[in-house]
N, C-alpha and C positions, 0 to 999 in steps of 0.2 A: 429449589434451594435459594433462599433470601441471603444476601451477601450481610457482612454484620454491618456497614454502613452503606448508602447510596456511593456509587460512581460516576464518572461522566463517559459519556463514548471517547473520548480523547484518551482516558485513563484505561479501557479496554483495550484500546486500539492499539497504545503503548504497551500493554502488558502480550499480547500474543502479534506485538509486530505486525499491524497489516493496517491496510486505506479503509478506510470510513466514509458513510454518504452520510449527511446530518449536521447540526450543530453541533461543535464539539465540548459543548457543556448539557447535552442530551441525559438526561438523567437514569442507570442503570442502577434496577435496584434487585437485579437476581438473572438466575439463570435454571431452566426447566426444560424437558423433553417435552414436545408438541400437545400432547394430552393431557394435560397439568398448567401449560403457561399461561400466566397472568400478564396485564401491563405491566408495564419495565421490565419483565424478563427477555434473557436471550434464548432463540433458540437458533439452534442449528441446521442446512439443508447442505446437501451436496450432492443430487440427481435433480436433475430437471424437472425427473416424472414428478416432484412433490414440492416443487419453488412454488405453485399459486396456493397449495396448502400450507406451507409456512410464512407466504410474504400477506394470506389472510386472514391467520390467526389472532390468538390472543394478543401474542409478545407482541411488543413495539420496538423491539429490536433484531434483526434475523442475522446470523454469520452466514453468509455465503458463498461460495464458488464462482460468482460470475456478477459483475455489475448490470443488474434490472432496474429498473422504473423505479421507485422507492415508494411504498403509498404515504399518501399524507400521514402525520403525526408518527410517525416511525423513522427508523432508523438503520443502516445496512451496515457491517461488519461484513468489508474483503478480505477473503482470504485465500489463498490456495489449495488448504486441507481445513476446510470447516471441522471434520473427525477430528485430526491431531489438535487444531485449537483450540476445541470443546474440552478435550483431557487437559489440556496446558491450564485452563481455566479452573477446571474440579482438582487439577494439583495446586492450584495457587490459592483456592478461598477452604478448600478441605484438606488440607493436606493429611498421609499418614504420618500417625504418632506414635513411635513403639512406644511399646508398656513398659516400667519396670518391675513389675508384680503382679498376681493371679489376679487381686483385685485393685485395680486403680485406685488412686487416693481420691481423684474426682468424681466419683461412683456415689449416687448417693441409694444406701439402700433403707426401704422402712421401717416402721416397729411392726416388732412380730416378724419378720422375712426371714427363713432360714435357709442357708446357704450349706451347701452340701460342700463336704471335699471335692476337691482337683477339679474346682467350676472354674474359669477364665470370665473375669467380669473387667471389659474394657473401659475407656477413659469417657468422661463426661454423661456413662449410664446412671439410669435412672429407674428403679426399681420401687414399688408402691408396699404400703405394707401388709403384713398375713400374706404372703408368698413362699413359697417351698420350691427353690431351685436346685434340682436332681443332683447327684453328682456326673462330673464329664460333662456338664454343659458349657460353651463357647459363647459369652453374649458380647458382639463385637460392637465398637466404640457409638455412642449419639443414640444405642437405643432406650426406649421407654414404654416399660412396662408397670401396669397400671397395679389396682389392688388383687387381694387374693385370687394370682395368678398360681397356678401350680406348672414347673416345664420339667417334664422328666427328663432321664437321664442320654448321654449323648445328643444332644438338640445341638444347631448351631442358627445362632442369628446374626445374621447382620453380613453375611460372607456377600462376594459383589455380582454383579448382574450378568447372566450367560449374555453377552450381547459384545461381536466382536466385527468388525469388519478385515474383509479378505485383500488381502494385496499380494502383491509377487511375491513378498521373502515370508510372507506366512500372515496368522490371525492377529488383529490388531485390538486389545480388549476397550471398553467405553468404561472407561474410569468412573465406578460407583460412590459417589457424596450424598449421598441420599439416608436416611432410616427406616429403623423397623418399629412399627409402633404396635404395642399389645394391651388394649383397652383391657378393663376389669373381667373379673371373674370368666378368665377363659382359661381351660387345660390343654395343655401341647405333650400328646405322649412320646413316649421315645423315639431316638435317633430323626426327627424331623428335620429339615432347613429350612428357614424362610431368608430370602436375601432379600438386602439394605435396596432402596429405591438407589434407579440412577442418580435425581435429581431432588427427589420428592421422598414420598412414605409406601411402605408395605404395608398395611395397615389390617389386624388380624378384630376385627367388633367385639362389643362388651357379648357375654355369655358364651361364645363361640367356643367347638369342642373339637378337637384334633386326636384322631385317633394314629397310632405310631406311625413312621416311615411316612412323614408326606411330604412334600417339596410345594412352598408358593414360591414363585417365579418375583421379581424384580416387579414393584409398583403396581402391585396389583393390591384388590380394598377388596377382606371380605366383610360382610356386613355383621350385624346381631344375630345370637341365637342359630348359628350355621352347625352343621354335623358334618363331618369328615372322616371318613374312614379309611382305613390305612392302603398304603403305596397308592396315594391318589398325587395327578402331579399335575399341578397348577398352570401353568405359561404366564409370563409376563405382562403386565398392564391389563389383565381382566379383573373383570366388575360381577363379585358373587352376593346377588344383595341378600339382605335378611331371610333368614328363617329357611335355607337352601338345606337339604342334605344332598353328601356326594357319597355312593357307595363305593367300595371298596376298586380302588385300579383305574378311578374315574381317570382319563387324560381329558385334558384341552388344548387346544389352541389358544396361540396368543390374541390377546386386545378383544375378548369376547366378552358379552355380559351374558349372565346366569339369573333370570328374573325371581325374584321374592317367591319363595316356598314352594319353588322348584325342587323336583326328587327326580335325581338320575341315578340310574341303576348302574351295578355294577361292570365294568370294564367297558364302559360307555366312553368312545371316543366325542367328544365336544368342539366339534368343527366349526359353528357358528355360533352366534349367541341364540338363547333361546328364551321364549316368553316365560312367565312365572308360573304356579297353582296348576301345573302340570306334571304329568311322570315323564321320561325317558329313557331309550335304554339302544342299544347299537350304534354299529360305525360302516355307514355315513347317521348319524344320529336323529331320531324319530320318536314323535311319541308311542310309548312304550305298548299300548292297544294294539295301533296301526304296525308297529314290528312286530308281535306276535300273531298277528293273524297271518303275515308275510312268510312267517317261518312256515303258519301251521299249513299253507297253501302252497309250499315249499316239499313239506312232506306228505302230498299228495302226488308230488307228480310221478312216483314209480307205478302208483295203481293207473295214472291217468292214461300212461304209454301203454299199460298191461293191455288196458281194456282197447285204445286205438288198435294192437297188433293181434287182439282176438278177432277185430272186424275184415 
């Protein structure tokens, strides 16, 4: 998420109350979750186990929990709850805007889009034209979707990202600022979700087909030309490139990638990421050959004992 003008560290620093290492005219020009950030964004750490993975990433600015070493050309943000600061943040450059109507006045929709009753179209959407949006669909605020898109009925987009951290009085959720982005000529059949990026995009590729009931997960890119069949559910920050099908009840794991013209079978758990121009199918996940030969050596073992207790 790109702030709409440059900041200084001094202006961050003032805005969620806490000490700064840096020059205090350090230039902040955004704020992103670790697999996304660019220069001048922030990002945030608050276990140990992952300070040399955020203090040697992209961002040139890191919110912290603990005063470290600062690397060259960077910048540190102290704080106490790097968590709580990060939402103070996505509440102050995104904040929520209720609606006052099903369809925003700030909505812009194309020629030719047809817009079904009792659809909810949020504020600063952006809708392409030759679209046919279902009725009962929910498209929540900042998203963009491209040309002849078709989203049937009951869909919502743009709801915020499963992603909460635990404390004593209960779950604490990571305030979503993020979008849902739907390139061209892709179908989203019914009751589907896809949620708004934390910081960044969900991003659904030009041709892509969504078949009913499927869930992508927060910031996660699928690529062109994908096939998705239904109750298949996504996890957050995975990378499904081009040309993938998922049969039907596919799960994954989060932050996995899905290589190009990969074909996973159905009720196939996706534990890791996996190479491309292959099939697979079960859980712990395999290709699809080497699992069924597994089975079929599986269903030999009643003859195998037979024949050991004839000897």
């Amino acid at each position: 998420m790109k702030f709409p003008k440059p900041h200084t560290l001094q202006q961050i620093a003032q805005l969620i109350n806490c000490e700064f290492v840096g020059n205090e005219n350090f230039e902040v020009l955004g704020m992103n979750e670790i697999h996304v950030v660019e220069p001048g964004d922030i990002v945030f750490v608050d276990h140990p186990k992952y300070y040399d993975k955020a203090l040697n990433s992209a961002a040139t600015i890191i919110l912290i929990n603990k005063e470290v070493d600062c690397p060259e050309g960077k910048a540190l943000l102290i704080s106490d709850d790097p968590f709580r600061d990060f939402n103070k943040l996505t509440n102050h450059f995104k904040p929520f805007t209720p609606s006052s109507s099903a369809i925003s006045d700030t909505a812009k929709i194309g020629k030719n889009t047809i817009i079904q009753p009792n659809c909810f179209i949020g504020n600063n959407v952006s809708i392409g034209d030759n679209c046919v949006i279902h009725s009962n669909v929910s498209i929540y605020d900042d998203t963009i979707i491209g040309n002849n898109v078709t989203i049937h009925a009951g869909c919502v987009l743009g709801a915020s990202a499963f992603y909460y951290k635990n404390r004593p009085e209960g779950f604490d959720q990571l305030k979503s600022g993020g979008r849902v982005i739907i390139k061209d000529n892709v179908d989203i059949g019914a009751l589907c979700s896809i949620d708004r990026g934390v910081t960044g995009d969900t991003t659904i590729g030009e041709g892509s087909k969504l078949d009913n009931q499927i869930q992508v997960g927060h910031d996660t890119v699928i690529g062109k030309k994908c096939l998705i069949a239904s109750q298949t559910g996504i996890a957050g920050c995975c990378i499904i490139e081009d040309e993938v099908t998922l049969w039907g009840q596919v799960g994954t794991t989060s932050g996995i990638t899905i290589g190009k013209k990969a074909n996973v079978l159905g009720q196939t758990g996706v534990t890791k990421s996996i190479a491309g121009g292959k099939s697979y199918f079960g859980t712990p996940i395999e290709e699809s050959r080497e699992k069924l030969k597994d089975l079929a050596y599986v269903k030999k073992i009643p003859e195998i004992l037979k024949q050991l207790k004839e000897k």
